[in-house]
C-alpha positions as CSV (number, residue, x, y, z in Angstrom):
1,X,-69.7,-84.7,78.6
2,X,-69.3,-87.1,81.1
3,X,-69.7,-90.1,78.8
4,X,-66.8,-88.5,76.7
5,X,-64.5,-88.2,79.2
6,X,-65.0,-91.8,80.0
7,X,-64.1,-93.0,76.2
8,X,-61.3,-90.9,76.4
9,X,-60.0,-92.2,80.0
10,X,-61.1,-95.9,78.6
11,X,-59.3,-95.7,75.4
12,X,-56.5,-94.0,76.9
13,X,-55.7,-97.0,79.4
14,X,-56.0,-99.6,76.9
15,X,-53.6,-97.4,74.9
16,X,-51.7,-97.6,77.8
17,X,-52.1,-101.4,78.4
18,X,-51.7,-102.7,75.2
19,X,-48.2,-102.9,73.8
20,X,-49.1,-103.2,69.9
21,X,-52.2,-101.6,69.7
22,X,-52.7,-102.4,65.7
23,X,-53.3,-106.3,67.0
24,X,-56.1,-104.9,69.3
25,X,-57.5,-102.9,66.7
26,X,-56.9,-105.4,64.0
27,X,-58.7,-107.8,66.4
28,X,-61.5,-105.6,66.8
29,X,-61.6,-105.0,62.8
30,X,-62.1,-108.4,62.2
31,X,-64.8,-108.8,64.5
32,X,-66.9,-105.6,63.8
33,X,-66.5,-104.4,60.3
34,X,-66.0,-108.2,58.7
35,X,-69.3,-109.1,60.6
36,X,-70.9,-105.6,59.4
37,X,-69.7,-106.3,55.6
38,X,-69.9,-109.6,55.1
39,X,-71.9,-111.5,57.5
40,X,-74.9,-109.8,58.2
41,X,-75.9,-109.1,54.9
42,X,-75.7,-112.6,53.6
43,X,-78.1,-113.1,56.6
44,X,-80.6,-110.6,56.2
45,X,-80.6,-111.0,52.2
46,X,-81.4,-115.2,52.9
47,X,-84.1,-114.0,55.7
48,X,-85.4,-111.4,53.6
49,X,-85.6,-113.4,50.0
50,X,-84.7,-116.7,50.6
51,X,-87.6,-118.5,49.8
52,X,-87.1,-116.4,46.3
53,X,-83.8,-117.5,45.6
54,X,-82.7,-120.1,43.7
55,X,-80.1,-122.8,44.9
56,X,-77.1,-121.5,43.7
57,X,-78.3,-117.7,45.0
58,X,-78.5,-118.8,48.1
59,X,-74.9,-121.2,48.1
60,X,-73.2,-118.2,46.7
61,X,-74.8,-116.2,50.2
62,X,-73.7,-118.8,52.3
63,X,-70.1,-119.0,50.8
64,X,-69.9,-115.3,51.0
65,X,-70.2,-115.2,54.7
66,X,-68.2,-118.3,55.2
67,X,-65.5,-116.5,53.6
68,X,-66.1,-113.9,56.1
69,X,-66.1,-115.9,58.9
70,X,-62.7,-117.9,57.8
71,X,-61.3,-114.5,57.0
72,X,-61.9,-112.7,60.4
73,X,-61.0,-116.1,62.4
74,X,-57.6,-116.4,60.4
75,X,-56.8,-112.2,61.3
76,X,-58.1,-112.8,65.2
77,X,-55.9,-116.3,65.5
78,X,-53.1,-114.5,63.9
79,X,-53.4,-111.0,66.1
80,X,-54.4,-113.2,69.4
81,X,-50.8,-115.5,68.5
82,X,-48.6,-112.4,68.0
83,X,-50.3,-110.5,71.3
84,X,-49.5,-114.0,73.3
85,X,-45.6,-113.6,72.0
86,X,-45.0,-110.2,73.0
87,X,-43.9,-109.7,69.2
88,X,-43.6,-105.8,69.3
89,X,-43.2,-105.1,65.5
């Protein structure tokens, strides 16, 4: 119970704080569910079978998560840039 009210008073602040909340949110996309879809498994799939894999198995992994990594940096640059402008819309 406690723990709840605290999320709620927590996320209620930073409602409160943060003018355009879809940058925060977007910001915290990129970094949890980009990491979580495209990052990690690439990882654990090389870790787990990489010495399995052929070469162009294993480039395709690593181009997979660069993607993610390029993708999430481009939508936390671009969120960070608007949040630093005050752009409202």
């Amino acid at each position: 119970m406690t723990l709840r009210s605290i999320i709620i008073v927590m996320t209620t602040i930073v409602c409160m704080v943060v003018k355009t909340f879809t940058d925060f949110i977007n910001i915290a996309g990129a970094l949890g569910s980009v990491t979580v879809a495209f990052i990690l498994p690439q990882m654990f799939y090389l870790k787990t079978f990489g010495s399995e894999m052929s070469i162009t198995k294993k480039v395709a992994c690593y181009i997979i998560a660069l993607f993610g990594i390029v993708g999430s940096s481009y939508s936390i640059y671009f969120s960070i840039q608007k949040l630093s402008k005050g752009d409202l819309s």
